[in-house]
C-alpha positions in Angstrom: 44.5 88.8 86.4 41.7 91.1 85.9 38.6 90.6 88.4 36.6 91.7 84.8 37.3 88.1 83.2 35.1 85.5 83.1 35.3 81.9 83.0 35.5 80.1 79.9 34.0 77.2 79.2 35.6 74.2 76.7 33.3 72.6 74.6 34.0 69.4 73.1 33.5 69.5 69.0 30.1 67.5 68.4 30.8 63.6 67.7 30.7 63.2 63.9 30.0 60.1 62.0 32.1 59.6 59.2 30.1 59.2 55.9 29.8 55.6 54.0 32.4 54.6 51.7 31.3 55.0 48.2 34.5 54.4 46.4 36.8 56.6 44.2 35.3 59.8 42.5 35.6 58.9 38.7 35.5 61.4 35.7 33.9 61.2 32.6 37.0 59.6 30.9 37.0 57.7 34.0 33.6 56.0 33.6 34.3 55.6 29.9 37.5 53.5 30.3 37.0 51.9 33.6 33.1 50.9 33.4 32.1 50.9 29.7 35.1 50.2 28.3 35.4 52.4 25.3 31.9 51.2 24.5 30.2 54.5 25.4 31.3 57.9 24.6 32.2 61.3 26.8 29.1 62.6 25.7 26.8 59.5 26.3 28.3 59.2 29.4 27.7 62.8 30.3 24.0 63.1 29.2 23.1 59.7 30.4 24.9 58.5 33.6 23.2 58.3 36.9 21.8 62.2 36.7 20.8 62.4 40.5 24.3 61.4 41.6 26.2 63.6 39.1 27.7 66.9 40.4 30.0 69.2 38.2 34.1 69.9 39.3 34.5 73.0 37.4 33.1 72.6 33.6 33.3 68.7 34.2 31.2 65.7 35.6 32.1 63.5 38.0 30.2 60.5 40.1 31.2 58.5 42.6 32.0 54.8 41.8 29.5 53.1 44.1 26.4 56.0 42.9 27.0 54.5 39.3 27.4 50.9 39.6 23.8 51.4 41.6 23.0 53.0 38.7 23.6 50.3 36.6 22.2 47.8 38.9 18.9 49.5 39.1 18.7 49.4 35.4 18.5 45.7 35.2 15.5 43.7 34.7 14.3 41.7 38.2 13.7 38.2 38.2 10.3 38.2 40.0 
């Protein structure tokens, strides 16, 4: 071994905590048929469903299933 090399030190990766669960990633067609239904359209859904927690997958939309039933929820009225 070469007197030039130095000691090398291992670092362990930093601990990561794993994000929360927030259910399956759903599609437009997705939300369509396993929320609404049929009752809403692609576009309605598109144009209207939970906006902050919408991110685009190529030229579509997609949400995860937990962002949009809070989405829902926080659109209902509140008993006070």
């Amino acid at each position: 071994m070469s007197a030039k090399r130095q000691g090398l030190e291992l670092l362990a990766p930093p601990a990561t905590v794993a994000p929360p669960t927030r259910g399956r990633l759903l599609f437009v067609e997705d939300v369509v048929r396993d929320i609404f239904h049929g009752r809403k359209t692609a576009w309605w859904v598109r144009h209207n469903v939970a906006p902050g927690q919408k991110f685009h997958v190529g030229k579509d939309c997609a949400w995860f299933e937990a962002d949009v039933y809070a989405w829902i929820d926080s659109l209902r009225p509140r008993a006070e």
